[in-house]
PDBQT receptor file of N, H, CA, C and O in Angstrom, charges set to zero:
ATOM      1  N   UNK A   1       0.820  -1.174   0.000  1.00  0.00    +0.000 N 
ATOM      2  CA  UNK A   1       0.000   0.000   0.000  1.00  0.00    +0.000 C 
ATOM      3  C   UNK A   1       0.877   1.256   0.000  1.00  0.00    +0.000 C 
ATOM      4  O   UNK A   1       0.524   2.130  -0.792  1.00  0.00    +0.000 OA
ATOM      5  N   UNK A   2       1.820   1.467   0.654  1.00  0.00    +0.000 N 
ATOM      6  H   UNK A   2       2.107   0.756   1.297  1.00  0.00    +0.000 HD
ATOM      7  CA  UNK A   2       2.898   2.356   1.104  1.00  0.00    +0.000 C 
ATOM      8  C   UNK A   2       3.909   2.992  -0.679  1.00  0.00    +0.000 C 
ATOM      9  O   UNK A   2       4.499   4.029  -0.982  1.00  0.00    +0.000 OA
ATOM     10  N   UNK A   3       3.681   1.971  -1.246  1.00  0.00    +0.000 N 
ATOM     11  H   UNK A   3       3.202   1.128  -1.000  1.00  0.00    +0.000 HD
ATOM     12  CA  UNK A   3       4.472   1.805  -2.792  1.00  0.00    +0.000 C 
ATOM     13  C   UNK A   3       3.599   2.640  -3.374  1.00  0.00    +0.000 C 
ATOM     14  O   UNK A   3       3.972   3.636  -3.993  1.00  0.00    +0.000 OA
ATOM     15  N   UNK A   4       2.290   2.285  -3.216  1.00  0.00    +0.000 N 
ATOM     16  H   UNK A   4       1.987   1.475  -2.713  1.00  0.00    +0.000 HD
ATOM     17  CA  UNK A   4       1.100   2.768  -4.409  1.00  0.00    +0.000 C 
ATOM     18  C   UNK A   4       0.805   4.419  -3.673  1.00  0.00    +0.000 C 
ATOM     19  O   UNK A   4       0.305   5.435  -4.156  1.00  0.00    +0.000 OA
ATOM     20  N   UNK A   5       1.158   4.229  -2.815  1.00  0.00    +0.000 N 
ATOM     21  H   UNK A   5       1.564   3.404  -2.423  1.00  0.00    +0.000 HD
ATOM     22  CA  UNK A   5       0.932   6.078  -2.324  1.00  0.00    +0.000 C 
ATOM     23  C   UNK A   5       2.034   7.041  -2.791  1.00  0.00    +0.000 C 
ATOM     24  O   UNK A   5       2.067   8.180  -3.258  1.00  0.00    +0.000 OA
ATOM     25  N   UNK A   6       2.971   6.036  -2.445  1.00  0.00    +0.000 N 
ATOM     26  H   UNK A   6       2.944   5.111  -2.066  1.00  0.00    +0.000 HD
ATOM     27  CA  UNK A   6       4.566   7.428  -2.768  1.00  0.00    +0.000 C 
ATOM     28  C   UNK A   6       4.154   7.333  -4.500  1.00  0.00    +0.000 C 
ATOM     29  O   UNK A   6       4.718   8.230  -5.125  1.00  0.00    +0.000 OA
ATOM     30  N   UNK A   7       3.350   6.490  -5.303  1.00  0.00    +0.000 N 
ATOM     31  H   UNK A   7       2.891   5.761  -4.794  1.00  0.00    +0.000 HD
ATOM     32  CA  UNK A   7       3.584   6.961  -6.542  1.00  0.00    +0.000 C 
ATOM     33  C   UNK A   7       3.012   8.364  -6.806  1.00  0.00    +0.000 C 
ATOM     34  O   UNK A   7       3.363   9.056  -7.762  1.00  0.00    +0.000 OA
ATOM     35  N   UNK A   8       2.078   8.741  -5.861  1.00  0.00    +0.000 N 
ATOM     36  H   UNK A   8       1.793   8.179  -5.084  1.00  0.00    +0.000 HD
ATOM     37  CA  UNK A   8       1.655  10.190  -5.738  1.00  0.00    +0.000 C 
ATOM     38  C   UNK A   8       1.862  11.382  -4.967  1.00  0.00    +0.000 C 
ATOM     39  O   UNK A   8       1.392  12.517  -5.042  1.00  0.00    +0.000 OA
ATOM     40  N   UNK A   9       2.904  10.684  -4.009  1.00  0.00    +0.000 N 
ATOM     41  H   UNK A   9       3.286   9.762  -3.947  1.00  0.00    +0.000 HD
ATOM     42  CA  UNK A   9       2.833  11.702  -2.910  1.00  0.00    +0.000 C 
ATOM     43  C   UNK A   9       4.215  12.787  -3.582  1.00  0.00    +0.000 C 
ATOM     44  O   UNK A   9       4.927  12.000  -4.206  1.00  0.00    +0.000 OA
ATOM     45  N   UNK A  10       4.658  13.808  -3.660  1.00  0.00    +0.000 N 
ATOM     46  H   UNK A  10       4.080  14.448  -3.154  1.00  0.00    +0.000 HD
ATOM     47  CA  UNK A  10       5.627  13.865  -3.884  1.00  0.00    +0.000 C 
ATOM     48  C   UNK A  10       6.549  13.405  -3.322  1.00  0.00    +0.000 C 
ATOM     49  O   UNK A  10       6.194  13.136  -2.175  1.00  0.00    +0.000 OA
ATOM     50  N   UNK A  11       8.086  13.028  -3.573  1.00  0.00    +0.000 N 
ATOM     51  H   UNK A  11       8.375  13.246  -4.505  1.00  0.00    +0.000 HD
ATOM     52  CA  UNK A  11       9.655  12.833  -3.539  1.00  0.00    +0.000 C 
ATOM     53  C   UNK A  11       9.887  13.317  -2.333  1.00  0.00    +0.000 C 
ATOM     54  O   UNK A  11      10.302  12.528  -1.483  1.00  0.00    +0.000 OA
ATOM     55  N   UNK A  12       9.671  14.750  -1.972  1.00  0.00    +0.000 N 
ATOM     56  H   UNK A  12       9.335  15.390  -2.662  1.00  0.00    +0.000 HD
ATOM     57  CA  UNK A  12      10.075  15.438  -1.216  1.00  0.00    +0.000 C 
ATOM     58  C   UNK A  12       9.600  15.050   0.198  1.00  0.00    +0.000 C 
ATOM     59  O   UNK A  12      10.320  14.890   1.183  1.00  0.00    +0.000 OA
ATOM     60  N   UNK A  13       8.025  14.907   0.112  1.00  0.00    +0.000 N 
ATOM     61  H   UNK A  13       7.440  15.037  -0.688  1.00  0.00    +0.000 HD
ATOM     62  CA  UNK A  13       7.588  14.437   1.217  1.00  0.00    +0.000 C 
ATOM     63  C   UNK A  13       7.786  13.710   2.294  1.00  0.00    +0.000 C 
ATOM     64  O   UNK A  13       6.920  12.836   2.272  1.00  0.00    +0.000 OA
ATOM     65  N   UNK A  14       8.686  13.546   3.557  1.00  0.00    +0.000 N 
ATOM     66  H   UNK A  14       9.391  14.256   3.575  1.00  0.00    +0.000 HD
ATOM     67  CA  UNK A  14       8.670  12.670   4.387  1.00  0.00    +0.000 C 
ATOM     68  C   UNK A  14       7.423  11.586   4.398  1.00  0.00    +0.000 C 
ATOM     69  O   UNK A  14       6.315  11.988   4.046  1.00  0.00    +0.000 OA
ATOM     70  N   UNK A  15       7.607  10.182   4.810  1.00  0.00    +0.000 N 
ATOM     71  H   UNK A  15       8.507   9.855   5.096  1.00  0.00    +0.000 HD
ATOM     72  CA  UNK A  15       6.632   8.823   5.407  1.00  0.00    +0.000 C 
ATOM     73  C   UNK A  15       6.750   8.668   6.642  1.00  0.00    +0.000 C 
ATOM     74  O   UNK A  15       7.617   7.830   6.889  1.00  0.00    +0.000 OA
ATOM     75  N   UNK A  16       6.422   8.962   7.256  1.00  0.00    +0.000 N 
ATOM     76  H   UNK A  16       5.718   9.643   7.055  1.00  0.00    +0.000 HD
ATOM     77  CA  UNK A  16       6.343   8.655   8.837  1.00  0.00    +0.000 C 
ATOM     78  C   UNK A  16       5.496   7.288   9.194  1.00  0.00    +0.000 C 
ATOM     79  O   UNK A  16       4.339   7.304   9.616  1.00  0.00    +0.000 OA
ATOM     80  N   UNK A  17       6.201   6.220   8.975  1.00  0.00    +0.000 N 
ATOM     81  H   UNK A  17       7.140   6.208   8.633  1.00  0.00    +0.000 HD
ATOM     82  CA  UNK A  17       4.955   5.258   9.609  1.00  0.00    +0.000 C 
ATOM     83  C   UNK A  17       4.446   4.459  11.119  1.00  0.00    +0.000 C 
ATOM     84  O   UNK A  17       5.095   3.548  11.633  1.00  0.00    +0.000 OA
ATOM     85  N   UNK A  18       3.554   4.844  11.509  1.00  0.00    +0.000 N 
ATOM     86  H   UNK A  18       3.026   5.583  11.092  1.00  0.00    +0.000 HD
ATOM     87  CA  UNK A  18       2.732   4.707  12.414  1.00  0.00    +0.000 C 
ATOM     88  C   UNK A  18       1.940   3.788  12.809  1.00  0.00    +0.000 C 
ATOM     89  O   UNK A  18       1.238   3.410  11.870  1.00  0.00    +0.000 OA
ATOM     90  N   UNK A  19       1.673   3.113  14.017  1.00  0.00    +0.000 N 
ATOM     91  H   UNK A  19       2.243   3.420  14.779  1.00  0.00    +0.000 HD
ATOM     92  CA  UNK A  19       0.668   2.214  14.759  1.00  0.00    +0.000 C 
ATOM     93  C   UNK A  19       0.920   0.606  14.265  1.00  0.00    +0.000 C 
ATOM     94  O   UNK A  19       0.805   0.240  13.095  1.00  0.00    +0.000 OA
ATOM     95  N   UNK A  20       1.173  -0.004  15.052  1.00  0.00    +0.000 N 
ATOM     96  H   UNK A  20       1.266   0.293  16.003  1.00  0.00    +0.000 HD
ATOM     97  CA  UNK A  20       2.027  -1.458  14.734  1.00  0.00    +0.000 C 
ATOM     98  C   UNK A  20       3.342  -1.507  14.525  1.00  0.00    +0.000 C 
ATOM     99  O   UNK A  20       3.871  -2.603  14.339  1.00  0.00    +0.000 OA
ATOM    100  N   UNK A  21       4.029  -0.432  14.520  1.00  0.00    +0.000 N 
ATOM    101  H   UNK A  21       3.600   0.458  14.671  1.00  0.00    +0.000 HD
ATOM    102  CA  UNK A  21       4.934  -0.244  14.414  1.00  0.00    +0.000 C 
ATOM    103  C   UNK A  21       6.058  -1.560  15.123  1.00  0.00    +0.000 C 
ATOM    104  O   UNK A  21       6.209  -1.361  16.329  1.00  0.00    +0.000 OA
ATOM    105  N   UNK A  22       6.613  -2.453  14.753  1.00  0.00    +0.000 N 
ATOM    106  H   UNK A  22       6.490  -2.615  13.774  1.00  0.00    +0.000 HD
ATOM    107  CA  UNK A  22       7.274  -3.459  15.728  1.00  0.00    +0.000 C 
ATOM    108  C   UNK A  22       8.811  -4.045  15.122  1.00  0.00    +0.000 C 
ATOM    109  O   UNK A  22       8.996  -4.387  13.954  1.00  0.00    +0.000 OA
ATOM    110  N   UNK A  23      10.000  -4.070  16.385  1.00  0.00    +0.000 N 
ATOM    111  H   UNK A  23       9.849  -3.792  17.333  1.00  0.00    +0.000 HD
ATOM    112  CA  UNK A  23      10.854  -4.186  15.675  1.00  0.00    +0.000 C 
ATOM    113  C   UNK A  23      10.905  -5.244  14.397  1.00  0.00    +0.000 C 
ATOM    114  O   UNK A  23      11.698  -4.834  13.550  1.00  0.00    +0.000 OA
ATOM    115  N   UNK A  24      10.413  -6.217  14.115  1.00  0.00    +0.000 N 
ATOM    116  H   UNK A  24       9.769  -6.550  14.804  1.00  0.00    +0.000 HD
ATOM    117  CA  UNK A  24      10.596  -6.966  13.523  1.00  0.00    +0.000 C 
ATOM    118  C   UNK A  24       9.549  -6.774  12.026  1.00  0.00    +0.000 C 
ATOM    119  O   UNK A  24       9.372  -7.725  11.265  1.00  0.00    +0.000 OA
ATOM    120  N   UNK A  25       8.981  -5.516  11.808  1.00  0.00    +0.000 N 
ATOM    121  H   UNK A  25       9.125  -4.743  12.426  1.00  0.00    +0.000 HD
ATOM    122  CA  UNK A  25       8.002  -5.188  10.708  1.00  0.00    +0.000 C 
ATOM    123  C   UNK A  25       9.051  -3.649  10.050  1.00  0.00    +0.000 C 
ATOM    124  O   UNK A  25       8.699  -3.123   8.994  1.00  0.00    +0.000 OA
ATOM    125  N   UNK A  26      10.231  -3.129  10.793  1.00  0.00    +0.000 N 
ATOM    126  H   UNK A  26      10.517  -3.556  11.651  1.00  0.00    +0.000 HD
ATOM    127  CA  UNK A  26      10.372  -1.896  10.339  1.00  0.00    +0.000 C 
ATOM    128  C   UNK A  26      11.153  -2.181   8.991  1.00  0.00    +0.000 C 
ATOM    129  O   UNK A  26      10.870  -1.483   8.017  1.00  0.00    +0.000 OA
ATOM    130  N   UNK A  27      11.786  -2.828   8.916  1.00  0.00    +0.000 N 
ATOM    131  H   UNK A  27      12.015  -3.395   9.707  1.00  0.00    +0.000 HD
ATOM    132  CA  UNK A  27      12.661  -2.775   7.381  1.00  0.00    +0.000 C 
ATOM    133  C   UNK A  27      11.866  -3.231   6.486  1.00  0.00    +0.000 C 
ATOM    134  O   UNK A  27      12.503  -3.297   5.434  1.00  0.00    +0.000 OA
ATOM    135  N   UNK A  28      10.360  -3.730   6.286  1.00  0.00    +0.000 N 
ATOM    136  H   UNK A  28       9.843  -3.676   7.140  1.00  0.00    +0.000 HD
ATOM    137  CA  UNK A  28       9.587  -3.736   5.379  1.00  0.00    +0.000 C 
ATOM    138  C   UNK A  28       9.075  -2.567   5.267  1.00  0.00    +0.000 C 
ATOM    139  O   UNK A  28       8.839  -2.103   4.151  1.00  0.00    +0.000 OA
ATOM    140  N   UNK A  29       8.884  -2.074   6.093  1.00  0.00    +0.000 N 
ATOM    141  H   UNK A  29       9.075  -2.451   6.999  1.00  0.00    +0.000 HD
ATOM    142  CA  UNK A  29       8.545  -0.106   5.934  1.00  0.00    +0.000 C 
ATOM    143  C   UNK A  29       9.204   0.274   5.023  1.00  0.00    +0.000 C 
ATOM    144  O   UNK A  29       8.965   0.363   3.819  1.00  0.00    +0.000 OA
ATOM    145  N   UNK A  30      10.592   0.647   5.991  1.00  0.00    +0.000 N 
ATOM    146  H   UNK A  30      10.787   0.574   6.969  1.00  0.00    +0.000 HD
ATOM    147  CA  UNK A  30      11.650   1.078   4.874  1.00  0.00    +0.000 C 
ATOM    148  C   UNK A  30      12.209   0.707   3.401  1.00  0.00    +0.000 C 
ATOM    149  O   UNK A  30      12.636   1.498   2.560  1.00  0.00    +0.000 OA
ATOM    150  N   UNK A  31      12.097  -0.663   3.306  1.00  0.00    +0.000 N 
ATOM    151  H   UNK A  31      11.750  -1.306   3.989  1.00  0.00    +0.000 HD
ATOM    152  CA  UNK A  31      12.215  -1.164   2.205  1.00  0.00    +0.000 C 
ATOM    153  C   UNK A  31      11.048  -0.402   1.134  1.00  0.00    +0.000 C 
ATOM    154  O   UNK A  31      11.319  -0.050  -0.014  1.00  0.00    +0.000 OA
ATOM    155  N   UNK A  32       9.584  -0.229   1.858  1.00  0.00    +0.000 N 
ATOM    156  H   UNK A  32       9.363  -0.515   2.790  1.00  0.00    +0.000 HD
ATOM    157  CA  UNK A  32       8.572   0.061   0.789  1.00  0.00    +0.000 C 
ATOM    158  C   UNK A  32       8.787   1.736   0.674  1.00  0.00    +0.000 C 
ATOM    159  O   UNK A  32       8.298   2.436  -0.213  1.00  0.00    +0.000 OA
ATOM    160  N   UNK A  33       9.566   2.166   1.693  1.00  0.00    +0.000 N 
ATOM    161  H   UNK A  33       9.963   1.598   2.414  1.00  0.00    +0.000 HD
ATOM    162  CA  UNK A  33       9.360   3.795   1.018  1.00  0.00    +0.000 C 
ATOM    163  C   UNK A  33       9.542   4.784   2.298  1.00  0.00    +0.000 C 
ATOM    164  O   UNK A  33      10.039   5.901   2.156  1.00  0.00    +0.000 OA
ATOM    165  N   UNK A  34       9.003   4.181   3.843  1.00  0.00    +0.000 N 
ATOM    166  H   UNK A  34       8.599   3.273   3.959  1.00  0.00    +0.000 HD
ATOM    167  CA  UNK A  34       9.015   5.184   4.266  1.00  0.00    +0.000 C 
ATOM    168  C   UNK A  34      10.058   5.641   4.981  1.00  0.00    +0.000 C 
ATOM    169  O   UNK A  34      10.785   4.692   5.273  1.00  0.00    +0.000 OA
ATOM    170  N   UNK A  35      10.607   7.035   5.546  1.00  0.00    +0.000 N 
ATOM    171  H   UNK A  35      10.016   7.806   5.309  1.00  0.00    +0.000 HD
ATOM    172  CA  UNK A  35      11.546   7.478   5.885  1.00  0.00    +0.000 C 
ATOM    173  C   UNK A  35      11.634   7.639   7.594  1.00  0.00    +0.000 C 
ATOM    174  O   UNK A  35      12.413   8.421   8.139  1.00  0.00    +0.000 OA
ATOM    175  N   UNK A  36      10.904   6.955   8.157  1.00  0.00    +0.000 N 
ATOM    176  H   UNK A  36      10.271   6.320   7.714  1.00  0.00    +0.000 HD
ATOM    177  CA  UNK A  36      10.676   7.222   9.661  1.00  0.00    +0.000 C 
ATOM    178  C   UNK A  36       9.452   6.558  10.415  1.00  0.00    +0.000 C 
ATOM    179  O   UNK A  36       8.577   5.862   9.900  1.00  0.00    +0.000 OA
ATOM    180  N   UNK A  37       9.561   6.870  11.561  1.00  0.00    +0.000 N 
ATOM    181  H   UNK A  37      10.273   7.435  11.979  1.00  0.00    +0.000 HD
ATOM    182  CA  UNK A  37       8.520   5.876  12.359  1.00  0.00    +0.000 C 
ATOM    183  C   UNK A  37       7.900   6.618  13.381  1.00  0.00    +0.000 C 
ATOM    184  O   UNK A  37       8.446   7.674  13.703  1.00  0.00    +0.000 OA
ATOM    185  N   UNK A  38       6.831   6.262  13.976  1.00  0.00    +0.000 N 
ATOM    186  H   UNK A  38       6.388   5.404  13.715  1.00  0.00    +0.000 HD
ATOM    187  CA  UNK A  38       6.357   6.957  15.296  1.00  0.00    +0.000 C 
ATOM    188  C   UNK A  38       6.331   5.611  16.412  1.00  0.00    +0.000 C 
ATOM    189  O   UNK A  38       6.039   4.433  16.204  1.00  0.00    +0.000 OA
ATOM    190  N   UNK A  39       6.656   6.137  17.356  1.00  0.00    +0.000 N 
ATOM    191  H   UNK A  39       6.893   7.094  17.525  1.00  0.00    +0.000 HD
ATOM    192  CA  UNK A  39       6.545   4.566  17.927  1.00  0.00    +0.000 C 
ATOM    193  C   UNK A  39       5.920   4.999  19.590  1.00  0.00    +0.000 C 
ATOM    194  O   UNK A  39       6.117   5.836  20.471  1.00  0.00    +0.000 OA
ATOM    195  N   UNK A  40       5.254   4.080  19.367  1.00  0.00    +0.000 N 
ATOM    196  H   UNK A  40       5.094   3.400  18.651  1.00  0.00    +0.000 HD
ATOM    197  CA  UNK A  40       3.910   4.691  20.852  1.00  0.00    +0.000 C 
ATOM    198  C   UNK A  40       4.316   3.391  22.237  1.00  0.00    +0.000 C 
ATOM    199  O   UNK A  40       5.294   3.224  22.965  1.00  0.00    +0.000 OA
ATOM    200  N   UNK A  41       2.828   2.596  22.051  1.00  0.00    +0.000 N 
ATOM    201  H   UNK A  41       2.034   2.731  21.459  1.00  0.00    +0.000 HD
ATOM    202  CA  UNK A  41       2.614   1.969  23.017  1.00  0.00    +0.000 C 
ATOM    203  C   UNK A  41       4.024   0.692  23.149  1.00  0.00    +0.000 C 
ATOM    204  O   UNK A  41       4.656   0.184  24.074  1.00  0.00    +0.000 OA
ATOM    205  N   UNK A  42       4.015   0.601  21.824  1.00  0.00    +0.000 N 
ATOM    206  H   UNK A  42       3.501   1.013  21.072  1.00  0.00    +0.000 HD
ATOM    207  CA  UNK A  42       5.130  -1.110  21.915  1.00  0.00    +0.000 C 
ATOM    208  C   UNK A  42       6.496  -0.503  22.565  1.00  0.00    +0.000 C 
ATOM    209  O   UNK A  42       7.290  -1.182  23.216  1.00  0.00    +0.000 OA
ATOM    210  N   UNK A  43       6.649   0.943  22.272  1.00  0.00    +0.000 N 
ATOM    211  H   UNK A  43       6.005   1.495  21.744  1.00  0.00    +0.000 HD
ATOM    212  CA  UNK A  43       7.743   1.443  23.241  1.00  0.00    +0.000 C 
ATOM    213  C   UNK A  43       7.883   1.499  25.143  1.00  0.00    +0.000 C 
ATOM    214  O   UNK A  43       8.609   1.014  26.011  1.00  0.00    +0.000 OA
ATOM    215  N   UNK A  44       6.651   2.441  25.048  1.00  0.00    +0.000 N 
ATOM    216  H   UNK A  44       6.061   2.835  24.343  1.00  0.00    +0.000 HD
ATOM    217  CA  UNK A  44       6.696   2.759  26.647  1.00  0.00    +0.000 C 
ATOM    218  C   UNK A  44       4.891   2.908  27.057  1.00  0.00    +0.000 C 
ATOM    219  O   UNK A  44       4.078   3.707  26.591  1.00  0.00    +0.000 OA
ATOM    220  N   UNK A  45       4.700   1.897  28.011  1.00  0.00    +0.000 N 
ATOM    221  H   UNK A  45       5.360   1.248  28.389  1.00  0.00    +0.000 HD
ATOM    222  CA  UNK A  45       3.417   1.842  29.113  1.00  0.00    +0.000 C 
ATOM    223  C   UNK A  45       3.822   2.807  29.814  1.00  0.00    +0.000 C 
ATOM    224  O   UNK A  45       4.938   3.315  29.914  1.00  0.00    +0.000 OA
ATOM    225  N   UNK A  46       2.520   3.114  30.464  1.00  0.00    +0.000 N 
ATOM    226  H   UNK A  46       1.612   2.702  30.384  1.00  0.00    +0.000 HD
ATOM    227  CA  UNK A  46       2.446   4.260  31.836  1.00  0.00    +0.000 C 
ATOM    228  C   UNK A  46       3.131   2.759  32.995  1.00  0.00    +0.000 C 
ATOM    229  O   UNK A  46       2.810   1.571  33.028  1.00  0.00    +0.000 OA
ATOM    230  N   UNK A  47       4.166   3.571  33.806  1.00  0.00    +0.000 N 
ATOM    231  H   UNK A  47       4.427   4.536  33.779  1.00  0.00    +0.000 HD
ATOM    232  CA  UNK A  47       4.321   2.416  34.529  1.00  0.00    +0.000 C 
ATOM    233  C   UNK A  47       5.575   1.862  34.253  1.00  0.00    +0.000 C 
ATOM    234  O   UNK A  47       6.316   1.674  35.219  1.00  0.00    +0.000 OA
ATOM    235  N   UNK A  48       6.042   1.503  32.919  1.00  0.00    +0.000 N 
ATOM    236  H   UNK A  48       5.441   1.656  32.135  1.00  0.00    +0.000 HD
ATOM    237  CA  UNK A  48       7.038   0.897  33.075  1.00  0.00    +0.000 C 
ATOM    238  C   UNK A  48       8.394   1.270  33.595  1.00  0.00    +0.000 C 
ATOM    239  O   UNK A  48       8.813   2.427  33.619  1.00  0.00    +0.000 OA
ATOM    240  N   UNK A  49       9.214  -0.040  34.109  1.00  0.00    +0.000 N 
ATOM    241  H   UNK A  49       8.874  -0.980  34.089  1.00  0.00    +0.000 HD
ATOM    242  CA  UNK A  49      10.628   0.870  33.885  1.00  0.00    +0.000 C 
ATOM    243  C   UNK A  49      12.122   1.593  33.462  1.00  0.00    +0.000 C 
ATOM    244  O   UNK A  49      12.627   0.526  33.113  1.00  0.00    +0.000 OA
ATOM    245  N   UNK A  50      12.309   1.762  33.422  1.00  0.00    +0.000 N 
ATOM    246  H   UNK A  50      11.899   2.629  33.706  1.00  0.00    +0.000 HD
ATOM    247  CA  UNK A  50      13.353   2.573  32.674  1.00  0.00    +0.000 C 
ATOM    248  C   UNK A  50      14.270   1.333  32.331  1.00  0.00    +0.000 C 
ATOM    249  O   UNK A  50      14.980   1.435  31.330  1.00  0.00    +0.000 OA
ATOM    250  N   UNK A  51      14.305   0.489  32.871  1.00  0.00    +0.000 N 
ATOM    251  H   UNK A  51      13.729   0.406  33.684  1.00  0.00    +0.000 HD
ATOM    252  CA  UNK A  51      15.317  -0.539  31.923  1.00  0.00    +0.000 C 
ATOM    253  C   UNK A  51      14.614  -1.484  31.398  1.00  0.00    +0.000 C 
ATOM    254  O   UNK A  51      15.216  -2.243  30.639  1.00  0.00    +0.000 OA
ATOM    255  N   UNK A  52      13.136  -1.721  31.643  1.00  0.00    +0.000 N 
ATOM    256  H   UNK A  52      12.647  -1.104  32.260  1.00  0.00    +0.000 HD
ATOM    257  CA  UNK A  52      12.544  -2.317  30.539  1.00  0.00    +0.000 C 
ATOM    258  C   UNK A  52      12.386  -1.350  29.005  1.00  0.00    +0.000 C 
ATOM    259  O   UNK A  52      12.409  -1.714  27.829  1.00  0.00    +0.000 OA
ATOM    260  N   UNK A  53      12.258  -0.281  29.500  1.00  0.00    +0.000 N 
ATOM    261  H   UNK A  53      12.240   0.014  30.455  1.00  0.00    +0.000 HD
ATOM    262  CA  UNK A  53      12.062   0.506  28.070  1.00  0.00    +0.000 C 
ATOM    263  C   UNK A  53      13.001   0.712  27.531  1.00  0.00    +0.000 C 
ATOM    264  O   UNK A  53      12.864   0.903  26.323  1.00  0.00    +0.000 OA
ATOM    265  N   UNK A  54      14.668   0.798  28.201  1.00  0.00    +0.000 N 
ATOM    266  H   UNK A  54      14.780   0.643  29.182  1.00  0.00    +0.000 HD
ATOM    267  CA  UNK A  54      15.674   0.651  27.412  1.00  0.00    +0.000 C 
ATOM    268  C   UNK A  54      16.082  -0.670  26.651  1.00  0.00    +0.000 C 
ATOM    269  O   UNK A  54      16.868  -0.664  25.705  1.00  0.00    +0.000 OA
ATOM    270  N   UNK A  55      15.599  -1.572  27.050  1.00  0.00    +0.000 N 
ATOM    271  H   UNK A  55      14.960  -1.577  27.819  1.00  0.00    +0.000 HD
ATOM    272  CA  UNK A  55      15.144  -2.455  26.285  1.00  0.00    +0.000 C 
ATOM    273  C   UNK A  55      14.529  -2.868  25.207  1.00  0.00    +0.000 C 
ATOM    274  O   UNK A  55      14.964  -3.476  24.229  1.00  0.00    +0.000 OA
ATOM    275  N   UNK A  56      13.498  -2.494  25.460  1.00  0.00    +0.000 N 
ATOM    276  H   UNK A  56      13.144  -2.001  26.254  1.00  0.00    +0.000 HD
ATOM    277  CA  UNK A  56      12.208  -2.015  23.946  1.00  0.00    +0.000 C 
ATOM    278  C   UNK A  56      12.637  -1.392  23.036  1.00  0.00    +0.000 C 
ATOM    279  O   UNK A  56      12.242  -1.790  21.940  1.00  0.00    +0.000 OA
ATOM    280  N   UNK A  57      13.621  -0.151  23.026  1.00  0.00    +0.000 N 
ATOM    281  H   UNK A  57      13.942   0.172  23.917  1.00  0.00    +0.000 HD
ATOM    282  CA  UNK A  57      14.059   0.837  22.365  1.00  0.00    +0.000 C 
ATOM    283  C   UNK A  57      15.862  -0.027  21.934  1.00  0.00    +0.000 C 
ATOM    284  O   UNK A  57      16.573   0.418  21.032  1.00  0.00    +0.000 OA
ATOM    285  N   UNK A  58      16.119  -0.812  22.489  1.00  0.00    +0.000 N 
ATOM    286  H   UNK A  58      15.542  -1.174  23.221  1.00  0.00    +0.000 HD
ATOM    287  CA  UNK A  58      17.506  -1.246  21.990  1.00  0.00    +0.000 C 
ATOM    288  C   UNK A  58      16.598  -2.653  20.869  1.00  0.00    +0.000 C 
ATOM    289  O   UNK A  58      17.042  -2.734  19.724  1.00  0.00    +0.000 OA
ATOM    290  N   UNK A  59      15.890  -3.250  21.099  1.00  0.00    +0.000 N 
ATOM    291  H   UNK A  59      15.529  -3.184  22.029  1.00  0.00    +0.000 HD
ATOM    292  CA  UNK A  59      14.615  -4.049  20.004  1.00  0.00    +0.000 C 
ATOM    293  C   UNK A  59      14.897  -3.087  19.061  1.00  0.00    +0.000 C 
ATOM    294  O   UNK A  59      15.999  -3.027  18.515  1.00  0.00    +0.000 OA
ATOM    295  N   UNK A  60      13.926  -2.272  18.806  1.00  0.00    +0.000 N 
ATOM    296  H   UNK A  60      13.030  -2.321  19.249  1.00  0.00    +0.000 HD
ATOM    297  CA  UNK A  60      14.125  -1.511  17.647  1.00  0.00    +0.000 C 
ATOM    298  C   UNK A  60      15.155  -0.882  17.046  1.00  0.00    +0.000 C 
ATOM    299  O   UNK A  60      15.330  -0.896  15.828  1.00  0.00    +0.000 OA
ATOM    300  N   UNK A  61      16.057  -0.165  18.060  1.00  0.00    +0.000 N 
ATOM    301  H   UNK A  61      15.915  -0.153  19.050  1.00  0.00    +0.000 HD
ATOM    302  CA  UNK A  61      17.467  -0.513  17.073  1.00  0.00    +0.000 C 
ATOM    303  C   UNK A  61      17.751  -1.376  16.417  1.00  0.00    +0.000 C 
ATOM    304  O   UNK A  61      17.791  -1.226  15.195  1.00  0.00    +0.000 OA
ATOM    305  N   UNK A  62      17.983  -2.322  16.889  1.00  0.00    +0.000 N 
ATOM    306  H   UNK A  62      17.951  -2.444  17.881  1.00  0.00    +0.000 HD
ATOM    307  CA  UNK A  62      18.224  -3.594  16.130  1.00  0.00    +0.000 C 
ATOM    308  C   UNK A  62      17.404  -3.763  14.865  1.00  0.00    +0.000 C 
ATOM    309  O   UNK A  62      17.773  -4.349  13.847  1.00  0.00    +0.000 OA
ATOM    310  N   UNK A  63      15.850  -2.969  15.144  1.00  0.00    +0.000 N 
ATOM    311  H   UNK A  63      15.550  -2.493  15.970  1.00  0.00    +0.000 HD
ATOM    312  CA  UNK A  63      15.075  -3.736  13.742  1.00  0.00    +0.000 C 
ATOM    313  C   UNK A  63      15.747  -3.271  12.580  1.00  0.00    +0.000 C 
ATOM    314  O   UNK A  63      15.950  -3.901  11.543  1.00  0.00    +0.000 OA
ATOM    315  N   UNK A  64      16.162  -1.782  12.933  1.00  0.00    +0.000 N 
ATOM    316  H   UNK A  64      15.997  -1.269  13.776  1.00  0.00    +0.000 HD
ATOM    317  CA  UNK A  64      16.800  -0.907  12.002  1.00  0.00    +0.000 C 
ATOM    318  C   UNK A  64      17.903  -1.402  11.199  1.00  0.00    +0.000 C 
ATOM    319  O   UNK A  64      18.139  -1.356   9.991  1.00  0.00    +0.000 OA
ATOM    320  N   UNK A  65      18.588  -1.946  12.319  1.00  0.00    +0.000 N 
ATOM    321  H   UNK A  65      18.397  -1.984  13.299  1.00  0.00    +0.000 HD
ATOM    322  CA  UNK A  65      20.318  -2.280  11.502  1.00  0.00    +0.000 C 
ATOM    323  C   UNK A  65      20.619  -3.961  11.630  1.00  0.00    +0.000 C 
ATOM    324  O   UNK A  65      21.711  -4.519  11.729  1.00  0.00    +0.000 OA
ATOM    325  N   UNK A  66      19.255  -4.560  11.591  1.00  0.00    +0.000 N 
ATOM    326  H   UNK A  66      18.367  -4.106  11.510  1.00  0.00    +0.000 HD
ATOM    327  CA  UNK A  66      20.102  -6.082  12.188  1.00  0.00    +0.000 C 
ATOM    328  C   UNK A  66      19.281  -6.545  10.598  1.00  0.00    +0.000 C 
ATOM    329  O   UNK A  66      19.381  -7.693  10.163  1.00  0.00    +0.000 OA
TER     330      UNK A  66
């Protein structure tokens, strides 16, 4: 879906993609086009703690470059 939009969106335009966002789905993002991510709940609960979420957030590094 992401392919068939940038054929209209302009070049210039940033993709920010959003909601499901999960380490193991982001390089199909990127692969299809988009240039960035928003990343909500799969990051950080009300509550959690700081080394579980450094956790979560070292996940997604990884989705990036592994």
């Amino acid at each position: 879906m992401l392919r068939a939009q940038l054929a209209v969106i302009p070049k210039h335009v940033p993709i920010m993609a959003v909601g499901g966002i999960k380490p193991d789905n982001m390089r199909a993002w990127l692969d299809a086009g988009a240039t960035g991510f928003g990343l909500g709940g799969g990051l950080y609960k009300p509550g959690q703690s700081a080394p579980e979420t450094l956790e979560k957030a070292r996940s997604y590094v990884e989705g990036l470059v592994g």
